[in-house]
mmCIF entry with sequence, helices, sheets and N, C-alpha, C, O atoms, coordinates in Angstrom:
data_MODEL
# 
_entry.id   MODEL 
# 
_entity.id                         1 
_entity.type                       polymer 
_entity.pdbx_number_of_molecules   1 
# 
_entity_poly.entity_id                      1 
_entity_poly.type                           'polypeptide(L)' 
_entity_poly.nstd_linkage                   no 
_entity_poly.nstd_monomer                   no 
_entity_poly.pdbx_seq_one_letter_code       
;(UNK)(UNK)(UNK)(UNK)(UNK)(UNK)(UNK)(UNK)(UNK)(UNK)(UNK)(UNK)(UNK)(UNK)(UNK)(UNK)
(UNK)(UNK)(UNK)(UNK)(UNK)(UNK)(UNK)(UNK)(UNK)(UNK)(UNK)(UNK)(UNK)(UNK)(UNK)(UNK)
(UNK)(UNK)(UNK)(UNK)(UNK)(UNK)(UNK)(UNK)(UNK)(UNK)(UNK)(UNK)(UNK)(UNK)(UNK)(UNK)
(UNK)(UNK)(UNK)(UNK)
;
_entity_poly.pdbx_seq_one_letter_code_can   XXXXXXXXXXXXXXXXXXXXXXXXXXXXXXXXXXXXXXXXXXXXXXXXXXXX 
_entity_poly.pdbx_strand_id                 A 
# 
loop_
_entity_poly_seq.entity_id 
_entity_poly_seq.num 
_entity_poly_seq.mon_id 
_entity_poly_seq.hetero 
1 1  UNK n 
1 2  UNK n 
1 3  UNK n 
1 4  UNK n 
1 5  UNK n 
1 6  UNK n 
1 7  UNK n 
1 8  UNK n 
1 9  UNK n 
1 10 UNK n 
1 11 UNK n 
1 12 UNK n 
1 13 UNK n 
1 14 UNK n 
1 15 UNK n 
1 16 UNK n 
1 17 UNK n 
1 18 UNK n 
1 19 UNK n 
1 20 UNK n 
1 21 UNK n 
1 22 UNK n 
1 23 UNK n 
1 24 UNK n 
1 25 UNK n 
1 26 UNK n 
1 27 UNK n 
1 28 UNK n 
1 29 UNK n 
1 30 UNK n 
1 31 UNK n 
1 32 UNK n 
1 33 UNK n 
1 34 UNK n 
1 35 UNK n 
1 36 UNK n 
1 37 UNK n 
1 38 UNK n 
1 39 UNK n 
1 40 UNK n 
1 41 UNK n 
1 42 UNK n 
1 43 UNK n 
1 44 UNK n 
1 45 UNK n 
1 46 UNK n 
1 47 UNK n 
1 48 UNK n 
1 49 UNK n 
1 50 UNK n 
1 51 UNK n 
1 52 UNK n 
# 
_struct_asym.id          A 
_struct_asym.entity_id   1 
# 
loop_
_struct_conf.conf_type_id 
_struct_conf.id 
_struct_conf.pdbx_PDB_helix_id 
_struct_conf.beg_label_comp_id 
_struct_conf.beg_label_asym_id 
_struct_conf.beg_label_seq_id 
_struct_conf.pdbx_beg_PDB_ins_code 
_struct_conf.end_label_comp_id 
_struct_conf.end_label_asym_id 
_struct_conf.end_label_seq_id 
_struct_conf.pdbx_end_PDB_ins_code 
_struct_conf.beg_auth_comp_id 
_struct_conf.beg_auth_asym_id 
_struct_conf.beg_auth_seq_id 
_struct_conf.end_auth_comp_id 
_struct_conf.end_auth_asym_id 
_struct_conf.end_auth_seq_id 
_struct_conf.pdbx_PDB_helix_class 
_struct_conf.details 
_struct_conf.pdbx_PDB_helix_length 
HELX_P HELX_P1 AA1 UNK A 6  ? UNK A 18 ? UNK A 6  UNK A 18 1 ? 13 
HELX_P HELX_P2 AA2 UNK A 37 ? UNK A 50 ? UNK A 37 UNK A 50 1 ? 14 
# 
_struct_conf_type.id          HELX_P 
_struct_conf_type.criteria    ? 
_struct_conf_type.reference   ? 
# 
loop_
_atom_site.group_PDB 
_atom_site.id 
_atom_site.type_symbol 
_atom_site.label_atom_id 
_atom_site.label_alt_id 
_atom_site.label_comp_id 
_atom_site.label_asym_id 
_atom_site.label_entity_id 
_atom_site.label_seq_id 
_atom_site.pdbx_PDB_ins_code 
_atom_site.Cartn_x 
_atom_site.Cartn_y 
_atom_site.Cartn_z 
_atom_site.occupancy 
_atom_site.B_iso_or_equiv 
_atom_site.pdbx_formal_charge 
_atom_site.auth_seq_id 
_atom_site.auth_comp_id 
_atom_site.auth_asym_id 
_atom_site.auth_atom_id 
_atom_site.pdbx_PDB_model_num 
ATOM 1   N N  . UNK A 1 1  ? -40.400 -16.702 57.473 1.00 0.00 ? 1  UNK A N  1 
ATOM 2   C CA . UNK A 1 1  ? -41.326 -16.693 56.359 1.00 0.00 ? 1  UNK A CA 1 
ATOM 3   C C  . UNK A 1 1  ? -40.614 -16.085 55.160 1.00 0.00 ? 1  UNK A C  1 
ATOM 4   O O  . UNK A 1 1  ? -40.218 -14.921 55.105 1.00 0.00 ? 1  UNK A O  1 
ATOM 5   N N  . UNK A 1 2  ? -40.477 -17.153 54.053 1.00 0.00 ? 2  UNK A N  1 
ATOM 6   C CA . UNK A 1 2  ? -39.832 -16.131 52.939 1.00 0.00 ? 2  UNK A CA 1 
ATOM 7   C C  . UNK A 1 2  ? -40.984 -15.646 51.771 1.00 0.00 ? 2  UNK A C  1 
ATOM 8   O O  . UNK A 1 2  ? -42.010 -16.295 51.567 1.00 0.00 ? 2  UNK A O  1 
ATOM 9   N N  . UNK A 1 3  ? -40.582 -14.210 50.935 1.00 0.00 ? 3  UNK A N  1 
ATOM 10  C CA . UNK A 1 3  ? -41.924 -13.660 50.074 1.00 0.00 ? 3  UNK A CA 1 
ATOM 11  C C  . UNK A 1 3  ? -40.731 -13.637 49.002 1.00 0.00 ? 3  UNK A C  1 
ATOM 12  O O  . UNK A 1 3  ? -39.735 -13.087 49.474 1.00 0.00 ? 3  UNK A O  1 
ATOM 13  N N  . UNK A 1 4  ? -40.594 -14.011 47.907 1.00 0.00 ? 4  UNK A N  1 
ATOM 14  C CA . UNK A 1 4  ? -40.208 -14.239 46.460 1.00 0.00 ? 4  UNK A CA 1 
ATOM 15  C C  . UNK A 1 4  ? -39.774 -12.632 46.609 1.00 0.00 ? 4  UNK A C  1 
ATOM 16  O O  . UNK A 1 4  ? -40.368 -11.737 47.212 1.00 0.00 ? 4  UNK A O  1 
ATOM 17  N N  . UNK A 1 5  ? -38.683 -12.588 45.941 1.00 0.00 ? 5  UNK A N  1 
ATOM 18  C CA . UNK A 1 5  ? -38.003 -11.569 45.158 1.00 0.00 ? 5  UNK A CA 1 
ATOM 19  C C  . UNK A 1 5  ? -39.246 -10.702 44.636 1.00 0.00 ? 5  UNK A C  1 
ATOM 20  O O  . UNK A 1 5  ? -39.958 -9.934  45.284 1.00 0.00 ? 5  UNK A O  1 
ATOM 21  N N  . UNK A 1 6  ? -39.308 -11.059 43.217 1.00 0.00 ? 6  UNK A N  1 
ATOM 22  C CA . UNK A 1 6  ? -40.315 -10.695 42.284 1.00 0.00 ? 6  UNK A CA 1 
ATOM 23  C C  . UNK A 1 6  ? -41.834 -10.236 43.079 1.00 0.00 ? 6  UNK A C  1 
ATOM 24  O O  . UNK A 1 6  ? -42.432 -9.200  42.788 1.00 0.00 ? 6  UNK A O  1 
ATOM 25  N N  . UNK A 1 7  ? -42.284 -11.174 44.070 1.00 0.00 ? 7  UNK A N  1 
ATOM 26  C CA . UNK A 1 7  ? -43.270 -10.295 44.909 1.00 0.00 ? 7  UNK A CA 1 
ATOM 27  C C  . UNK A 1 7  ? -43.230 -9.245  46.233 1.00 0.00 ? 7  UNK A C  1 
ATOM 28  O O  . UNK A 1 7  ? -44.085 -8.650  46.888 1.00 0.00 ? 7  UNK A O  1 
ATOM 29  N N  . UNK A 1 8  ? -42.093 -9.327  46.252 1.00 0.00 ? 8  UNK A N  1 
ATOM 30  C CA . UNK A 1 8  ? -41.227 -7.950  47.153 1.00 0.00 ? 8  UNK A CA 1 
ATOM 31  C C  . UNK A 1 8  ? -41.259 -6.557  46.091 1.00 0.00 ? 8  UNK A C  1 
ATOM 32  O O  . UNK A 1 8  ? -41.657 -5.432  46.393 1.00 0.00 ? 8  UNK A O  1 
ATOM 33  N N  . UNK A 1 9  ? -40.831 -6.913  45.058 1.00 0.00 ? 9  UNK A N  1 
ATOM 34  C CA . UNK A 1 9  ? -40.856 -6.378  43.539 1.00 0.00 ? 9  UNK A CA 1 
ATOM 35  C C  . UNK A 1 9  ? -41.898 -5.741  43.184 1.00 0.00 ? 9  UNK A C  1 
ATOM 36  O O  . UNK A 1 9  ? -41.833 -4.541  42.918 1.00 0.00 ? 9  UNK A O  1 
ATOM 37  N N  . UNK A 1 10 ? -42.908 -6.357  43.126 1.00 0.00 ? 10 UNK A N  1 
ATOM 38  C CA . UNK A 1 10 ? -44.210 -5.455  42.601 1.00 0.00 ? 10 UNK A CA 1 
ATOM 39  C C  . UNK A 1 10 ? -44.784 -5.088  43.953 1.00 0.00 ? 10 UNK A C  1 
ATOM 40  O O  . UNK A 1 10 ? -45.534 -4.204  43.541 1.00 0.00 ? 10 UNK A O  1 
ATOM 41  N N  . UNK A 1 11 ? -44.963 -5.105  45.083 1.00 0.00 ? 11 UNK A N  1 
ATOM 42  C CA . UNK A 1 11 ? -45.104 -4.565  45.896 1.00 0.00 ? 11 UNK A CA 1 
ATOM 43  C C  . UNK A 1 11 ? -44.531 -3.250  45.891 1.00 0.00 ? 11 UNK A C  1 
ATOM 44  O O  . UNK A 1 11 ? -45.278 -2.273  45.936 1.00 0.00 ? 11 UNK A O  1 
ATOM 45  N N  . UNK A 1 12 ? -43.242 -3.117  45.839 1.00 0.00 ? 12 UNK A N  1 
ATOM 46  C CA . UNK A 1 12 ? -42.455 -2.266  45.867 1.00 0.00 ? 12 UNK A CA 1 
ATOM 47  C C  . UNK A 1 12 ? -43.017 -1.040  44.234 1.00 0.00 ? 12 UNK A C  1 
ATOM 48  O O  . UNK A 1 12 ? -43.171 0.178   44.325 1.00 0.00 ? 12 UNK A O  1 
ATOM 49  N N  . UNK A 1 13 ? -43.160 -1.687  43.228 1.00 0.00 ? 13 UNK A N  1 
ATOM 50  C CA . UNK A 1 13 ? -43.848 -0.670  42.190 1.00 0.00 ? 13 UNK A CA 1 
ATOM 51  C C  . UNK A 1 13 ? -44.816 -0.293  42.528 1.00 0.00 ? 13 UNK A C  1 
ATOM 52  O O  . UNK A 1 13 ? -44.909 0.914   42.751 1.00 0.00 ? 13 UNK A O  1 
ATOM 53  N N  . UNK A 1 14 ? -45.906 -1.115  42.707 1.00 0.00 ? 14 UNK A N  1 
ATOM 54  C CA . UNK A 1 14 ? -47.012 -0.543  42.881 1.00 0.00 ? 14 UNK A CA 1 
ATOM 55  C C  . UNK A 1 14 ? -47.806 0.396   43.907 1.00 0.00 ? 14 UNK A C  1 
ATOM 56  O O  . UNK A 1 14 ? -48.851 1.038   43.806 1.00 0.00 ? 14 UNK A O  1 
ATOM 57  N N  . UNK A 1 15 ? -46.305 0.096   45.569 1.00 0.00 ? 15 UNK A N  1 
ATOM 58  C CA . UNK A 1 15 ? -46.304 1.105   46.532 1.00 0.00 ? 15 UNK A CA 1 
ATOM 59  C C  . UNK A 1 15 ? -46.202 2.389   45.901 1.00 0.00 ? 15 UNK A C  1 
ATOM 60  O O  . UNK A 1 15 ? -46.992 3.313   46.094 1.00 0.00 ? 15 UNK A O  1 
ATOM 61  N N  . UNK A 1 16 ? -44.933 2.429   44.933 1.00 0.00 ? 16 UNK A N  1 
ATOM 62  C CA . UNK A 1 16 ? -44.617 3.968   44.367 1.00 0.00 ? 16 UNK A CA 1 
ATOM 63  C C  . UNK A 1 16 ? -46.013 4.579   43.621 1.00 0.00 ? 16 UNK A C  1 
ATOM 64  O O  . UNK A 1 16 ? -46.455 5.693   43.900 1.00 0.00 ? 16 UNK A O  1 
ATOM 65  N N  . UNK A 1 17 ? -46.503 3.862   42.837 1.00 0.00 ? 17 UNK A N  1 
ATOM 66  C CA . UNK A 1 17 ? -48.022 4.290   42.090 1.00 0.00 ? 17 UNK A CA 1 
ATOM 67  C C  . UNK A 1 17 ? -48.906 4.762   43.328 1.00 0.00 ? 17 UNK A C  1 
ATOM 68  O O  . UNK A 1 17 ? -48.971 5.977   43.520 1.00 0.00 ? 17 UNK A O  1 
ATOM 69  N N  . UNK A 1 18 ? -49.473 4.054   44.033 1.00 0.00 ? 18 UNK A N  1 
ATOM 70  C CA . UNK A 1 18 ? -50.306 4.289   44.411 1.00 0.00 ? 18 UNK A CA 1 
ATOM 71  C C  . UNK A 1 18 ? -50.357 4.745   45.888 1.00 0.00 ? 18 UNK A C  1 
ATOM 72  O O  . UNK A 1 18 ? -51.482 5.031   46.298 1.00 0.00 ? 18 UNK A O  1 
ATOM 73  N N  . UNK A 1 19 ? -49.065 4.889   46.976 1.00 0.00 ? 19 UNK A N  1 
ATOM 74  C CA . UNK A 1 19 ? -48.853 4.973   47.660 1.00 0.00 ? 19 UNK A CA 1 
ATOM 75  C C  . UNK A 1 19 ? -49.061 4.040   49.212 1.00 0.00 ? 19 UNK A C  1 
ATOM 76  O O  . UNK A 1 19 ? -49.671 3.001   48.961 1.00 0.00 ? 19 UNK A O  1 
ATOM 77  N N  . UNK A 1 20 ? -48.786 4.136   50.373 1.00 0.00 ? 20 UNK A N  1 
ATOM 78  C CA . UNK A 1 20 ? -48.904 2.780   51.052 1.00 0.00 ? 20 UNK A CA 1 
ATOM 79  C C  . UNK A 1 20 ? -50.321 2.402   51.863 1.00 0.00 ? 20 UNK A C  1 
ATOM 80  O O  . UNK A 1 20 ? -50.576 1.833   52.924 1.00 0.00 ? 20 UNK A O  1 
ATOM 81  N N  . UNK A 1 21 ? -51.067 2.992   50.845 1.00 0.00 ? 21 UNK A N  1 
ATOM 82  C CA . UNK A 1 21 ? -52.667 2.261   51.125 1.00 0.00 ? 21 UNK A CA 1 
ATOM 83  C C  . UNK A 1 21 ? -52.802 0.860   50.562 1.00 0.00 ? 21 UNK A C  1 
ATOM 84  O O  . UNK A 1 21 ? -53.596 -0.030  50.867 1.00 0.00 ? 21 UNK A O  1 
ATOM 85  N N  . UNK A 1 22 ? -51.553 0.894   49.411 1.00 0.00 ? 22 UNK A N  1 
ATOM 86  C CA . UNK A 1 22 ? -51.702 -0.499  48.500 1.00 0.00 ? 22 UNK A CA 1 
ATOM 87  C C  . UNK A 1 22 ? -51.214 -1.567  49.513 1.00 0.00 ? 22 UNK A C  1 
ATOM 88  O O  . UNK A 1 22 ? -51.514 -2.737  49.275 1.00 0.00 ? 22 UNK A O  1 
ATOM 89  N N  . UNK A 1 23 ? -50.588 -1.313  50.472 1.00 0.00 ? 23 UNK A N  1 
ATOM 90  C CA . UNK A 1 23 ? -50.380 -2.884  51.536 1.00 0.00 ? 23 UNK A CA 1 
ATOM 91  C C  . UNK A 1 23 ? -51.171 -3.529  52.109 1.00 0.00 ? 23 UNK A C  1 
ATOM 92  O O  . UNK A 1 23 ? -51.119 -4.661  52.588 1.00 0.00 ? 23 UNK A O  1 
ATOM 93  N N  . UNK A 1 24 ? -52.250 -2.482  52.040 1.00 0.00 ? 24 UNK A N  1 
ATOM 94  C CA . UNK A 1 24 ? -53.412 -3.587  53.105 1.00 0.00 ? 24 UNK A CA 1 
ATOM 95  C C  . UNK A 1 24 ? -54.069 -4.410  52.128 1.00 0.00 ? 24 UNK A C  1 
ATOM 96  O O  . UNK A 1 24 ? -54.350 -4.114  50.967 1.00 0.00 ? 24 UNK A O  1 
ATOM 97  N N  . UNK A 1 25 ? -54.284 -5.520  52.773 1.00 0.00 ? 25 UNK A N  1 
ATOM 98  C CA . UNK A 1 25 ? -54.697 -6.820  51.913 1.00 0.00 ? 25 UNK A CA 1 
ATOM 99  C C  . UNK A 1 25 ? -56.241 -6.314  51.402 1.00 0.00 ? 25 UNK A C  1 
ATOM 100 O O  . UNK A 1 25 ? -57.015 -5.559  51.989 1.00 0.00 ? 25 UNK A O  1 
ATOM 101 N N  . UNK A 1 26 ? -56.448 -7.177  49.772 1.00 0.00 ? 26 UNK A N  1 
ATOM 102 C CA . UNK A 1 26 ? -57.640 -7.094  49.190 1.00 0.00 ? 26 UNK A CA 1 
ATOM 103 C C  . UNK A 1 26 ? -58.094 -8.528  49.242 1.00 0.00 ? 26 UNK A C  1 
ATOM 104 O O  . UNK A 1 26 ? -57.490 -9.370  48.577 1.00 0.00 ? 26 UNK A O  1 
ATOM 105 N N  . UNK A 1 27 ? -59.123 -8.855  49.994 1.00 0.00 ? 27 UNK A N  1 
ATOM 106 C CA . UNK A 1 27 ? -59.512 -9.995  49.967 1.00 0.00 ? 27 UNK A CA 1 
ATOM 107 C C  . UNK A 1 27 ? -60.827 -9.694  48.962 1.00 0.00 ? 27 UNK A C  1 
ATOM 108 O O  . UNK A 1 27 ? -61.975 -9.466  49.344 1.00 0.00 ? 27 UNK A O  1 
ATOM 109 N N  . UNK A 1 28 ? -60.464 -9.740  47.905 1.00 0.00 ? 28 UNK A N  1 
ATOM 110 C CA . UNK A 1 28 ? -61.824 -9.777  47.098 1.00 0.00 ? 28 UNK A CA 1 
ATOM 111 C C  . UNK A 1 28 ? -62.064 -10.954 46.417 1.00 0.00 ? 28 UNK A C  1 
ATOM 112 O O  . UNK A 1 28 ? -62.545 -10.796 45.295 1.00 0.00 ? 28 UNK A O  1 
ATOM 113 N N  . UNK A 1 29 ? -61.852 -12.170 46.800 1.00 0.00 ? 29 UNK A N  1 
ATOM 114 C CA . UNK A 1 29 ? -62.501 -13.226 46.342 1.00 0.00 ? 29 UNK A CA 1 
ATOM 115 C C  . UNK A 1 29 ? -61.313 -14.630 46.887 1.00 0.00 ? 29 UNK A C  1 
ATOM 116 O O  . UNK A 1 29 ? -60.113 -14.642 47.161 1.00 0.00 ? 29 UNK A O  1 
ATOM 117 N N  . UNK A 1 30 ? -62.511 -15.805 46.848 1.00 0.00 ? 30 UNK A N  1 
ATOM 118 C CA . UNK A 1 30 ? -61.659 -16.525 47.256 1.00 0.00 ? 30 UNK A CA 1 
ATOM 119 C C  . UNK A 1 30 ? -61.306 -16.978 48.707 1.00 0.00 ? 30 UNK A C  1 
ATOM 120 O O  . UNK A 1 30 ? -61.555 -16.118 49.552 1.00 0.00 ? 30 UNK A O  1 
ATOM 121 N N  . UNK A 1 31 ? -60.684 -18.358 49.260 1.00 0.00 ? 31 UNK A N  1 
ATOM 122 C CA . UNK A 1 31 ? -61.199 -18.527 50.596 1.00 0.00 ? 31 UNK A CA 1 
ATOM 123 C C  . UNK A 1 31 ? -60.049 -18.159 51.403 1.00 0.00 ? 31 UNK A C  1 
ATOM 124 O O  . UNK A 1 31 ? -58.907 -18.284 50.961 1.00 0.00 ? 31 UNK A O  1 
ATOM 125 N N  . UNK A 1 32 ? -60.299 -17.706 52.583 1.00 0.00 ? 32 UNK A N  1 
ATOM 126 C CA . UNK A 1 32 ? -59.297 -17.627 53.458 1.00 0.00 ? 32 UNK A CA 1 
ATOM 127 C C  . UNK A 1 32 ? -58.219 -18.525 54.153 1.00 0.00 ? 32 UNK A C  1 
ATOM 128 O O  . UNK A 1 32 ? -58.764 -19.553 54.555 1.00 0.00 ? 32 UNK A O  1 
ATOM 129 N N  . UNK A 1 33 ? -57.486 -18.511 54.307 1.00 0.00 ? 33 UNK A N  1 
ATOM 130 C CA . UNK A 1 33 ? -56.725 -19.815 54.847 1.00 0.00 ? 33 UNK A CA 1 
ATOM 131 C C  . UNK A 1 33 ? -57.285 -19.905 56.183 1.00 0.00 ? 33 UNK A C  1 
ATOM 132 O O  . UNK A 1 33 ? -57.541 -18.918 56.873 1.00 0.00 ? 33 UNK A O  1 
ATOM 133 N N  . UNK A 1 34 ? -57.492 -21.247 56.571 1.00 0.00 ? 34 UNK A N  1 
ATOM 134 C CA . UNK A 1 34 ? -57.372 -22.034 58.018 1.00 0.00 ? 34 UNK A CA 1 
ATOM 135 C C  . UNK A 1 34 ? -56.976 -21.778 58.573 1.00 0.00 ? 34 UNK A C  1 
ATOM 136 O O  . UNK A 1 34 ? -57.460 -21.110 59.487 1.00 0.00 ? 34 UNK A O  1 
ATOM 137 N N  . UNK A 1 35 ? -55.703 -22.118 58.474 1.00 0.00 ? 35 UNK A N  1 
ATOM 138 C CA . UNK A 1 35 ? -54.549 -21.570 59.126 1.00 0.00 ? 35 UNK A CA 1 
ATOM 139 C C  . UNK A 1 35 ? -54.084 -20.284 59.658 1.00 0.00 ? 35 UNK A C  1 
ATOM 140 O O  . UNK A 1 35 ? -53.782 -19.219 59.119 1.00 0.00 ? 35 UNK A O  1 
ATOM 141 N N  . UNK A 1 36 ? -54.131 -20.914 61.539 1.00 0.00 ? 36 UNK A N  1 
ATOM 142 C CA . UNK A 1 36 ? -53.576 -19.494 61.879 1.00 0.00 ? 36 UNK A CA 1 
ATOM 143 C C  . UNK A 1 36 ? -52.145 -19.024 61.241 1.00 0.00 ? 36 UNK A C  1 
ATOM 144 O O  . UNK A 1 36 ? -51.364 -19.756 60.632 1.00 0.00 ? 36 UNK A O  1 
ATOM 145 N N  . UNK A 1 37 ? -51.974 -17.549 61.539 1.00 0.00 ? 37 UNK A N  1 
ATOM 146 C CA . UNK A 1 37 ? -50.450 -17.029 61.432 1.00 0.00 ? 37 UNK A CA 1 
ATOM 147 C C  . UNK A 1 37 ? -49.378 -17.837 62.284 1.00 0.00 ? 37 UNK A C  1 
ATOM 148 O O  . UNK A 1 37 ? -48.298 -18.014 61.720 1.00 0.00 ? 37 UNK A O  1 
ATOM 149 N N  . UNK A 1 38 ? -49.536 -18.367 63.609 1.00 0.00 ? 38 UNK A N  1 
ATOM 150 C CA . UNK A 1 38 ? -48.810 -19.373 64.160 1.00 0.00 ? 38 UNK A CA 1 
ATOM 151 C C  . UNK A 1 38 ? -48.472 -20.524 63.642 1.00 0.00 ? 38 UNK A C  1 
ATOM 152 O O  . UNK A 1 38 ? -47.331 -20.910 63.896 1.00 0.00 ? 38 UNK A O  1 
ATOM 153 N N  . UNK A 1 39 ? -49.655 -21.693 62.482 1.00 0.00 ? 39 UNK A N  1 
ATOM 154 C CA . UNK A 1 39 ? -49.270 -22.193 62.315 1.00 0.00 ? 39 UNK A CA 1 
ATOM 155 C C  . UNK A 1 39 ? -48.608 -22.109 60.573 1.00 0.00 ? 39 UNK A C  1 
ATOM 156 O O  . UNK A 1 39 ? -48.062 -22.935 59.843 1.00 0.00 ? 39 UNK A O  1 
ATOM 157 N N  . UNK A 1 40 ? -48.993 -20.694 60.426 1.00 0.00 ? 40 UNK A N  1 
ATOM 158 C CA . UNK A 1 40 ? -48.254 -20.475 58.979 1.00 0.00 ? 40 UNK A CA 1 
ATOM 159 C C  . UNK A 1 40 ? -46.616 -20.897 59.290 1.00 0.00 ? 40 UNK A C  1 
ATOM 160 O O  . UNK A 1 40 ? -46.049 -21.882 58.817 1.00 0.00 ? 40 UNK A O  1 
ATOM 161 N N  . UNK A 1 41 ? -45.977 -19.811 60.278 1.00 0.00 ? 41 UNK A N  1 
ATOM 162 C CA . UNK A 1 41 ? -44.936 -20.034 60.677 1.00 0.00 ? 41 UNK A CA 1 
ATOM 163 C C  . UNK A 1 41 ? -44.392 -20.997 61.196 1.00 0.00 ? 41 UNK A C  1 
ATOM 164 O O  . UNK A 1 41 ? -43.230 -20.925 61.595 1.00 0.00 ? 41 UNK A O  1 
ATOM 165 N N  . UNK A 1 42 ? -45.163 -22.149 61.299 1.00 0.00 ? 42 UNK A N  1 
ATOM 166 C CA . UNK A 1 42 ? -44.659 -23.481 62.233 1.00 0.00 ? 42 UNK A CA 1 
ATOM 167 C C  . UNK A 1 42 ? -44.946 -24.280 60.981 1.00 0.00 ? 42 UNK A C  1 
ATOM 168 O O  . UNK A 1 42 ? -44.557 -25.399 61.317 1.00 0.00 ? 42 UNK A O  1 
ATOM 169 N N  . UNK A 1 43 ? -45.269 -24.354 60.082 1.00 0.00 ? 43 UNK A N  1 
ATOM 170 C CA . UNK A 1 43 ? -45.305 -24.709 58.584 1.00 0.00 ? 43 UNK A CA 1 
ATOM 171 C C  . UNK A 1 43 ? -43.961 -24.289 57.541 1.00 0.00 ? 43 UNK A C  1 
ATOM 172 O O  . UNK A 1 43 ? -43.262 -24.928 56.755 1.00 0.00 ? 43 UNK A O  1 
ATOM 173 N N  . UNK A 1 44 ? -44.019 -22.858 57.999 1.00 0.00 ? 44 UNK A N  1 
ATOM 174 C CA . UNK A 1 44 ? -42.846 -22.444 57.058 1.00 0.00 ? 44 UNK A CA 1 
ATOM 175 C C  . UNK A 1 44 ? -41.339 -22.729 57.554 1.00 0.00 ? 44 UNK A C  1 
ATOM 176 O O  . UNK A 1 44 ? -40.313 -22.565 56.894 1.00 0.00 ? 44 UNK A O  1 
ATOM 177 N N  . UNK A 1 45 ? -41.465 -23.231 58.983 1.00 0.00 ? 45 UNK A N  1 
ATOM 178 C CA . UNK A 1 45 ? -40.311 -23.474 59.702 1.00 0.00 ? 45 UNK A CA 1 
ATOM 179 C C  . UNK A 1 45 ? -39.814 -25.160 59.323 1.00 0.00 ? 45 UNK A C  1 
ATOM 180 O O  . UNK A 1 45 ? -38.654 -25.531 59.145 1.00 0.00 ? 45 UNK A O  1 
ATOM 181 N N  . UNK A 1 46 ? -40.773 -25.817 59.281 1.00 0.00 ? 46 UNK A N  1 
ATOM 182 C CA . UNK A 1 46 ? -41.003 -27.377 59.071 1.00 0.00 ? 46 UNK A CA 1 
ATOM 183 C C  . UNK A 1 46 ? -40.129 -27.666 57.473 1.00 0.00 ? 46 UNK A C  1 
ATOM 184 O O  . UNK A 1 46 ? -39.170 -28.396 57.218 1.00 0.00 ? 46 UNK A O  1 
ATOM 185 N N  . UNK A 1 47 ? -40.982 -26.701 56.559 1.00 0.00 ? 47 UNK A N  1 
ATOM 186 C CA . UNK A 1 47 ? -40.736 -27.051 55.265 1.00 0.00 ? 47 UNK A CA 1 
ATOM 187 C C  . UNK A 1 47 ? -39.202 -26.751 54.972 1.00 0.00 ? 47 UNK A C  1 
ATOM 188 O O  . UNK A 1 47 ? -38.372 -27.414 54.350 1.00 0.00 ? 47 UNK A O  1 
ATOM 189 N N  . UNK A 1 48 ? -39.067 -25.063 55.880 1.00 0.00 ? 48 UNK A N  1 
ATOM 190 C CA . UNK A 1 48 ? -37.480 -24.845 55.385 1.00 0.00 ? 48 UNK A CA 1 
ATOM 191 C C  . UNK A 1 48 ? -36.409 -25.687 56.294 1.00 0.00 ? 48 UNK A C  1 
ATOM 192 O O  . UNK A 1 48 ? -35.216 -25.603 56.002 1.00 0.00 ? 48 UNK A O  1 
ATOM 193 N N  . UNK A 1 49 ? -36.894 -26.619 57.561 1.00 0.00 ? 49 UNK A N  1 
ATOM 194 C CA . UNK A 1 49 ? -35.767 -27.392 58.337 1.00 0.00 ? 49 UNK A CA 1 
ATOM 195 C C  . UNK A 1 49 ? -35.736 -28.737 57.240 1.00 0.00 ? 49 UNK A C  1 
ATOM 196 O O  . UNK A 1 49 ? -34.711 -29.295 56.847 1.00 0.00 ? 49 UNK A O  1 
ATOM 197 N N  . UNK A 1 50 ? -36.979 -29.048 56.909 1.00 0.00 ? 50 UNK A N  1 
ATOM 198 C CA . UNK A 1 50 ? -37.169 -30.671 56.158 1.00 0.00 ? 50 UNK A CA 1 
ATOM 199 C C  . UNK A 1 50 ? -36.622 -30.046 54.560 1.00 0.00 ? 50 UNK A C  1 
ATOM 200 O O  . UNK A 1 50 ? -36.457 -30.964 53.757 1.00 0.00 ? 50 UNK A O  1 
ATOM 201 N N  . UNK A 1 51 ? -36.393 -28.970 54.129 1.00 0.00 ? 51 UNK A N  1 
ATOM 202 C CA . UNK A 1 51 ? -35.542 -28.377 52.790 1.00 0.00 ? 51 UNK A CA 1 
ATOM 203 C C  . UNK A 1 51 ? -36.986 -29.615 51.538 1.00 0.00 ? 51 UNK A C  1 
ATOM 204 O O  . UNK A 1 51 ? -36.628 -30.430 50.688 1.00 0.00 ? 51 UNK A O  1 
ATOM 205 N N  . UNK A 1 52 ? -38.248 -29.326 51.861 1.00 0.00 ? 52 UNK A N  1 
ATOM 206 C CA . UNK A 1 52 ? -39.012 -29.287 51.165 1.00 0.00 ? 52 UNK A CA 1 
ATOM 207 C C  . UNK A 1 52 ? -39.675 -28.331 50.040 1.00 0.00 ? 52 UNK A C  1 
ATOM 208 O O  . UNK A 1 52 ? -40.651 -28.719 49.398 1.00 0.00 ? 52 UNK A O  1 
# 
């Protein structure tokens, strides 16, 4: 699974602000994915073998 530079990045600032309560996810709006975590990874495996 790859996470962008830049969102490794503000993760990483906003850990220092606020300390590591800020990792747990805010689902405050908006739908959840379908998709299990299994097939996130069997998605993200597909796209990076097919270099989509």
């Amino acid at each position: 699974m790859l996470i962008h530079l830049k969102t490794v990045h503000r993760w990483a600032k906003t850990c220092e602000k606020e300390g590591l309560k800020c990792l747990k996810p805010k689902f405050g709006g908006g739908k959840h994915s379908k998709l299990t975590f299994n097939q996130l990874v069997e998605l993200d495996n597909y796209i990076m073998k097919h270099k989509l």
